[in-house]
KOLNU-636024 format. One line per field, with one value per atom (N, C-alpha, C): residue number from 1; residue in one letter; atom name; x, y, z. Coordinates in Angstrom, 3 decimals. Each point is the difference from the previous one (the first is absolute). Example, Ala and Ser with C-alpha at 12.3 -4.5 7.8 and 13.67 -1.06 7.14 Angstrom:
num: c(1 1 1 2 2 2)
residuo: c(A A A S S S)
atomo: c(N CA C N CA C)
X: c(13.190 -0.890 0.900 -0.350 0.820 -0.770)
Y: c(-5.690 1.190 1.200 1.050 1.190 1.090)
Z: c(7.800 0.000 0.000 -0.720 0.060 0.730)
! end
This chain:
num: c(1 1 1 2 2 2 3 3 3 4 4 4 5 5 5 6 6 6 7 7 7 8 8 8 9 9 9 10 10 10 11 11 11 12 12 12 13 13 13 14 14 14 15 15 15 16 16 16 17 17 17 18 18 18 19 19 19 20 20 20 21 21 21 22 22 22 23 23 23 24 24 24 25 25 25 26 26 26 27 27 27 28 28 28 29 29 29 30 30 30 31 31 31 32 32 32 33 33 33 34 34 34 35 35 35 36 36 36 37 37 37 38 38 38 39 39 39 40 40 40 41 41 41 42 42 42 43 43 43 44 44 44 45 45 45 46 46 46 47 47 47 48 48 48 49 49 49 50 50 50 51 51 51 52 52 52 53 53 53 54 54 54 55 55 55 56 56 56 57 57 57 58 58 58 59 59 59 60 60 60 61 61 61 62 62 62 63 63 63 64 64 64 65 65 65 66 66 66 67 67 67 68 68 68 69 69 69 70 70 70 71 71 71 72 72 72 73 73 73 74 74 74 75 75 75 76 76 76 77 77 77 78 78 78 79 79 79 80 80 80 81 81 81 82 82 82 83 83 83 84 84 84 85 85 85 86 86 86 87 87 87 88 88 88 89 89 89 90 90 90 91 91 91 92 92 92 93 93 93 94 94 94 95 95 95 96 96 96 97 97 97 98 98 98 99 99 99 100 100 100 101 101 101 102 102 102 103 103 103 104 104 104 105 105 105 106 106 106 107 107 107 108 108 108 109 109 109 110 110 110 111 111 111 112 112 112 113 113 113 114 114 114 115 115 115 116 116 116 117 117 117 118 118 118 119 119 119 120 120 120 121 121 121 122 122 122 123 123 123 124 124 124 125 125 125 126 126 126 127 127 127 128 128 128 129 129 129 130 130 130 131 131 131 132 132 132 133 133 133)
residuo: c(X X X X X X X X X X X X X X X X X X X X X X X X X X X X X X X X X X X X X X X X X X X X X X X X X X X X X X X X X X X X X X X X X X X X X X X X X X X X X X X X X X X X X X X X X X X X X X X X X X X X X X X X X X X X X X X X X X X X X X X X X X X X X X X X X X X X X X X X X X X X X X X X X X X X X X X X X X X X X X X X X X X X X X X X X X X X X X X X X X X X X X X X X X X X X X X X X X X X X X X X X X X X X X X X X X X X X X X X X X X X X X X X X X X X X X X X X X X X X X X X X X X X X X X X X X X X X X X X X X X X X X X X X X X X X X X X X X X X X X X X X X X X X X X X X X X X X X X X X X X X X X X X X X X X X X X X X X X X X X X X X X X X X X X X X X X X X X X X X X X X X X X X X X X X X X X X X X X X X X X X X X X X X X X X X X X X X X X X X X X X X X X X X X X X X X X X X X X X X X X)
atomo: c(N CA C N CA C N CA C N CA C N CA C N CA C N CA C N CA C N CA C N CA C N CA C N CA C N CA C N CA C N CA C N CA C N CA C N CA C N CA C N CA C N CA C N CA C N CA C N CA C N CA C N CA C N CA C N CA C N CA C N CA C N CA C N CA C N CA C N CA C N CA C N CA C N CA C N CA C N CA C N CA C N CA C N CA C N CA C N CA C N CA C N CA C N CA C N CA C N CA C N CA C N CA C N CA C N CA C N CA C N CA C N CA C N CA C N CA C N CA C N CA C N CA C N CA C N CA C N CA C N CA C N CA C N CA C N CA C N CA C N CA C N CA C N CA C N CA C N CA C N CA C N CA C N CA C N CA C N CA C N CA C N CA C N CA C N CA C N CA C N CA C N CA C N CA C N CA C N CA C N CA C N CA C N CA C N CA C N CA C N CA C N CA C N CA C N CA C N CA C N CA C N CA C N CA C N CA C N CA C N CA C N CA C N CA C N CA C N CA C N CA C N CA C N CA C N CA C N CA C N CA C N CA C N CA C N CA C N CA C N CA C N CA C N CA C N CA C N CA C N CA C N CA C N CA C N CA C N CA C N CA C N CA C N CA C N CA C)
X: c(88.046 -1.342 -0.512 -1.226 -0.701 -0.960 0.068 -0.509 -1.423 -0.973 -0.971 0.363 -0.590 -0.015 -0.834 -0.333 -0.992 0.794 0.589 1.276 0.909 0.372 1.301 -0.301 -1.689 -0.578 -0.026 -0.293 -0.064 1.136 1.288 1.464 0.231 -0.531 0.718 -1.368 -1.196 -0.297 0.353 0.205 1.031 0.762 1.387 0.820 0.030 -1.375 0.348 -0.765 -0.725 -0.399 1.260 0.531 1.468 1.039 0.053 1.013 -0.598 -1.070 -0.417 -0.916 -0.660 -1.603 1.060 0.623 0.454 -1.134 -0.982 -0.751 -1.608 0.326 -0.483 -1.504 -1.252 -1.033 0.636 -0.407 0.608 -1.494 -0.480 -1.252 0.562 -0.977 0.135 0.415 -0.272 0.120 1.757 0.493 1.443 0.824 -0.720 0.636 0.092 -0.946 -0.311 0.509 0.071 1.082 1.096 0.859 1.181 0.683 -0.807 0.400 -0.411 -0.863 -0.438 -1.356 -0.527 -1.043 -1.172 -1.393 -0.816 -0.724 -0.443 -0.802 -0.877 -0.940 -1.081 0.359 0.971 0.766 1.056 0.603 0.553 -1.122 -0.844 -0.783 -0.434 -0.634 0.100 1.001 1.516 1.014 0.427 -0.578 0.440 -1.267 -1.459 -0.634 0.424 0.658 0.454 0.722 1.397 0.886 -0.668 -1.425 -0.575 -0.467 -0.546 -0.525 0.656 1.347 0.973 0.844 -0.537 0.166 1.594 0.560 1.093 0.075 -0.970 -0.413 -1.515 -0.021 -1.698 -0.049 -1.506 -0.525 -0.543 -0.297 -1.287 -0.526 -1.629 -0.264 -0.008 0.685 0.085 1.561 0.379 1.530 1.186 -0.488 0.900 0.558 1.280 0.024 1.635 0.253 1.533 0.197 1.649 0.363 -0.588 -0.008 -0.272 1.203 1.154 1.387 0.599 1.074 1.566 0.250 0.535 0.160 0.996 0.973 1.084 -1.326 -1.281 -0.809 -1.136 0.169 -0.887 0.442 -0.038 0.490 -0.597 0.991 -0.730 -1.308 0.345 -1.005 -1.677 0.223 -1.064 -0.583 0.828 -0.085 -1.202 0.903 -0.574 -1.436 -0.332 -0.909 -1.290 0.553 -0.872 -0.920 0.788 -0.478 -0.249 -0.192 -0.226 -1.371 -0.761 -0.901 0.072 -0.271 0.109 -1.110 -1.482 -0.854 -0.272 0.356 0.097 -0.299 -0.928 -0.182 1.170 0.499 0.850 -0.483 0.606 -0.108 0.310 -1.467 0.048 1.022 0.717 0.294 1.791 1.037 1.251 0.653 0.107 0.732 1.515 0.957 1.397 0.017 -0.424 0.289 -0.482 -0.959 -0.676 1.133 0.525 0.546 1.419 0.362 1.447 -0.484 -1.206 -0.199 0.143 -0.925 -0.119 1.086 1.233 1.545 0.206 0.451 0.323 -0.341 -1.053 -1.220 0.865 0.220 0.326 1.754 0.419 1.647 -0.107 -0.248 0.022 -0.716 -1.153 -0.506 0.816 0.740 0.884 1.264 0.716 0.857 -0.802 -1.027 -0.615 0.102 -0.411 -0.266 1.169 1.035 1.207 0.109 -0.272 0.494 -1.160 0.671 -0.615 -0.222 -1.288 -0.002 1.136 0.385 1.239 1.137 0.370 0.384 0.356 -0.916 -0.506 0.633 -0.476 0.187 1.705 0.278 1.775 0.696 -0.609 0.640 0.025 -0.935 -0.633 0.824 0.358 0.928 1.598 0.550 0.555 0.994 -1.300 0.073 0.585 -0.978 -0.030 1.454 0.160 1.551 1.281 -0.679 1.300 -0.023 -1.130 -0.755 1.293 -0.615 1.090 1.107 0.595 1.586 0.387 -0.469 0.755 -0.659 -0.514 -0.396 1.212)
Y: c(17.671 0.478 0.675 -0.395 0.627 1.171 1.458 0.282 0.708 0.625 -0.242 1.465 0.785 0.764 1.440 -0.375 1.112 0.360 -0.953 0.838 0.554 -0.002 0.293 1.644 -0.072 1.333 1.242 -0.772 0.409 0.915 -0.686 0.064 1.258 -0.112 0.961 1.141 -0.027 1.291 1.234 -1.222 0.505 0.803 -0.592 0.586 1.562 -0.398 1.338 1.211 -0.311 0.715 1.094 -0.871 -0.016 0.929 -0.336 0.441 1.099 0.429 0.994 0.843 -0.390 1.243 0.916 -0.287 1.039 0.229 -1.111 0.553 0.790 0.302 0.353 -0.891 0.284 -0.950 -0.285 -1.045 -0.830 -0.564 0.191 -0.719 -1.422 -0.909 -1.809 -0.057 1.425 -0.396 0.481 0.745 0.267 -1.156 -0.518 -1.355 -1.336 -0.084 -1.288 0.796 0.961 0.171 -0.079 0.872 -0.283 -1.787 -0.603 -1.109 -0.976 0.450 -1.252 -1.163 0.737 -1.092 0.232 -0.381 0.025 0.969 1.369 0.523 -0.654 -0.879 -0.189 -1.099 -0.827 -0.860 0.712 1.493 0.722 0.744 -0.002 0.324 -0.534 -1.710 -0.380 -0.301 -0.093 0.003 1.075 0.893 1.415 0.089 -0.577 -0.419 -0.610 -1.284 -0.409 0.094 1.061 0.832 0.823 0.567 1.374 -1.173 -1.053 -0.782 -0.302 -0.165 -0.563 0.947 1.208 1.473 0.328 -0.300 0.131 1.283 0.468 1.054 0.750 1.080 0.109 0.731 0.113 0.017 1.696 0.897 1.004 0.053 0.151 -0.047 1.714 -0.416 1.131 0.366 -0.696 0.447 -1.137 -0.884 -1.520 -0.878 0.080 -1.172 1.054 -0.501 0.464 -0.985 -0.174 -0.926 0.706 -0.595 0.102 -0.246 -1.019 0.165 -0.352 0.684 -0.659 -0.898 -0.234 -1.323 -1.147 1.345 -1.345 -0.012 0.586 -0.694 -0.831 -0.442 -1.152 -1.088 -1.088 -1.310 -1.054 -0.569 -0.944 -0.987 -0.742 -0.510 0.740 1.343 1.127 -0.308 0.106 -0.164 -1.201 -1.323 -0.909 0.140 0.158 -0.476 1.156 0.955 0.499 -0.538 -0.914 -1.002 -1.411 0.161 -1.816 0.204 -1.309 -0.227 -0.633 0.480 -0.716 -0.374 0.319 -0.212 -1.867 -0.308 -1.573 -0.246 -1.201 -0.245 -0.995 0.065 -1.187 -1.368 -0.570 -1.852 -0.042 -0.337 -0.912 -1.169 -0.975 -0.649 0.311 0.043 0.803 -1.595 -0.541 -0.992 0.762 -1.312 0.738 0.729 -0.092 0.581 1.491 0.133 1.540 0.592 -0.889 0.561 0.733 -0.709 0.109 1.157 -0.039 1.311 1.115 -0.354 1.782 0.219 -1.364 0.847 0.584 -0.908 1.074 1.039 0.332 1.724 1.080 -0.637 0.933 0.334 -0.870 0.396 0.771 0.163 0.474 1.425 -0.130 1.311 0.674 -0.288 0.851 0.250 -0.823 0.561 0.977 0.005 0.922 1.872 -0.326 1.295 0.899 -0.865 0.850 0.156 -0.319 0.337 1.463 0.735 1.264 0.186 0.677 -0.154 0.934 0.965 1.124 -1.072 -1.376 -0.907 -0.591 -0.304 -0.800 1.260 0.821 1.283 -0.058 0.599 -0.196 -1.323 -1.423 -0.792 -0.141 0.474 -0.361 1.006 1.676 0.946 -0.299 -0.747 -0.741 -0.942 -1.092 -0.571 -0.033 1.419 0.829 0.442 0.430 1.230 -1.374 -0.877 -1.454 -0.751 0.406 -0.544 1.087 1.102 0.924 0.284 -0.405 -0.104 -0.761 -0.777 -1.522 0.208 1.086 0.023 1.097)
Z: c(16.045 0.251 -1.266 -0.779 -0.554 0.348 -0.888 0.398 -1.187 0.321 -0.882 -0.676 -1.142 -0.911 0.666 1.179 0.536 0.194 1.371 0.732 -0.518 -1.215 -0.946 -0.521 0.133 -0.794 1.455 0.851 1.402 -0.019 -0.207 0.372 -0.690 -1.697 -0.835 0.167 0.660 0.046 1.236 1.354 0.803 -0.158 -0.914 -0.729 -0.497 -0.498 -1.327 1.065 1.149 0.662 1.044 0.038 0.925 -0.880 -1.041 -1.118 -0.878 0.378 -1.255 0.736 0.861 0.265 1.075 0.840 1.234 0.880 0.331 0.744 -0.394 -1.227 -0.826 -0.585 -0.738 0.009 -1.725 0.075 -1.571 -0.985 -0.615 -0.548 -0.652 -0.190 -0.221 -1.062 -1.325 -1.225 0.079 0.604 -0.334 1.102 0.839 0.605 -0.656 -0.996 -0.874 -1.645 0.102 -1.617 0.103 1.438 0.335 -0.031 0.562 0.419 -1.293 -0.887 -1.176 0.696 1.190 0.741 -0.398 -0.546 -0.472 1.540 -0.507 0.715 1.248 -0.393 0.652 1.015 -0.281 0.356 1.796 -0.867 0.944 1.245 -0.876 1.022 1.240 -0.043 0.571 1.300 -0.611 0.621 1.252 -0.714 0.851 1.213 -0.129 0.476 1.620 -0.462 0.552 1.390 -0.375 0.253 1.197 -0.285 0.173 1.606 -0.314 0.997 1.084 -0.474 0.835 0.993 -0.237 0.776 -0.822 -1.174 -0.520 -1.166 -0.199 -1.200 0.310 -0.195 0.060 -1.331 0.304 -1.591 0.034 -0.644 -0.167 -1.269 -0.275 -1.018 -0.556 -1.142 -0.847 0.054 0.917 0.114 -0.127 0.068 -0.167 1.277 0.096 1.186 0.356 1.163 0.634 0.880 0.374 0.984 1.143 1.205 1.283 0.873 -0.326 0.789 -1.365 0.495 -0.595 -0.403 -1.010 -0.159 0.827 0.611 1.254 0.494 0.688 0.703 -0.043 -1.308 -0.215 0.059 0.674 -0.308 -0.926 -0.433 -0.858 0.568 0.994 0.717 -0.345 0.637 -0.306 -1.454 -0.795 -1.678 -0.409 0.657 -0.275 0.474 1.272 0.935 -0.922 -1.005 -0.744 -1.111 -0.225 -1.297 0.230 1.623 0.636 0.785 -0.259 0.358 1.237 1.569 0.977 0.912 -0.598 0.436 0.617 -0.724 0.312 1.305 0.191 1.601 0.645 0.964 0.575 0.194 -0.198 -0.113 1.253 0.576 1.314 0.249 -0.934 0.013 -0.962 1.359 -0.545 -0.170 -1.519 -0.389 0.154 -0.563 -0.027 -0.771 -1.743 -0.483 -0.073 0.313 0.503 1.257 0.527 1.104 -0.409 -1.173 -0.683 -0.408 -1.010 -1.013 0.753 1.429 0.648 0.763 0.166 0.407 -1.197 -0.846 -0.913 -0.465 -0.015 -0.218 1.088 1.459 0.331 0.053 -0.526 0.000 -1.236 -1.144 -1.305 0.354 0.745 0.532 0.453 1.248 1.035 -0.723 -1.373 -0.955 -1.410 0.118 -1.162 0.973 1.186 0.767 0.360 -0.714 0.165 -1.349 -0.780 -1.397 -0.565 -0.725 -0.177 -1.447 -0.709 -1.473 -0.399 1.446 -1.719 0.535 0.650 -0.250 -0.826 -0.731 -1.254 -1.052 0.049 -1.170 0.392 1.036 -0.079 -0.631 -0.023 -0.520 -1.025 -0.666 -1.519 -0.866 0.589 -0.350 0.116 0.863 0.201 -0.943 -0.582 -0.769 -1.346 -0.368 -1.545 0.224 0.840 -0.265 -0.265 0.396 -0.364 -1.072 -0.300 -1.537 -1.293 0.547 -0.924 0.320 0.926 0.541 -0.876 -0.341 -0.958 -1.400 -0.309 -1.183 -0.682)
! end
């Protein structure tokens, strides 16, 4: 599965929200210097986030998580950076029929998966990276 560059920015501002504010309000410019993401770019992103009831925003004060990160699911994540307005096709060929099984098995395995998930594997990873180094 490919996945697009939003979601990736999505992922790592998550992250640094999770790993650094405590709850705490964080402004865009120390979320997009931390991370190397072009400001305006992050902005949007966090936008996003703020939409998806996953972060809220205040002006003058920056953005904070809204849950935990065990309580975000990826699914959640995605469905932030997906467009589902789309109208339904009167007309359910097979292959539409295949696509939207598959939408929802990948769904119902995304909703268990958690972003400090993702963050535990990726930490994970690194510590095996330098085990063998």
């Amino acid at each position: 599965m490919k996945l697009n560059r939003t979601l990736a920015y999505g992922l790592v501002c998550l992250h640094y929200l999770g790993e650094h504010n405590h709850g705490e309000w964080t402004e865009i410019k120390d979320i997009s210097k931390f991370q190397g993401l072009p400001c305006a770019y992050c902005n949007k992103v966090m936008q996003a986030l703020v939409h998806a009831g996953l972060v809220e925003s205040q002006k003058g004060k920056g953005y904070r998580l809204l849950k935990d990160l065990e309580e975000i699911n990826v699914w959640q994540l995605m469905e932030a950076f997906t467009f589902n307005g789309a109208p339904e096709s009167e007309k359910k060929e097979l292959s539409i029929k295949l696509y939207c099984t598959l939408q929802d098995q990948v769904n119902k395995w995304l909703v268990g998966l958690t972003v400090k998930d993702i963050v535990d594997v990726m930490k994970e990873k690194e510590k095996g990276k330098e085990g063998k180094n």
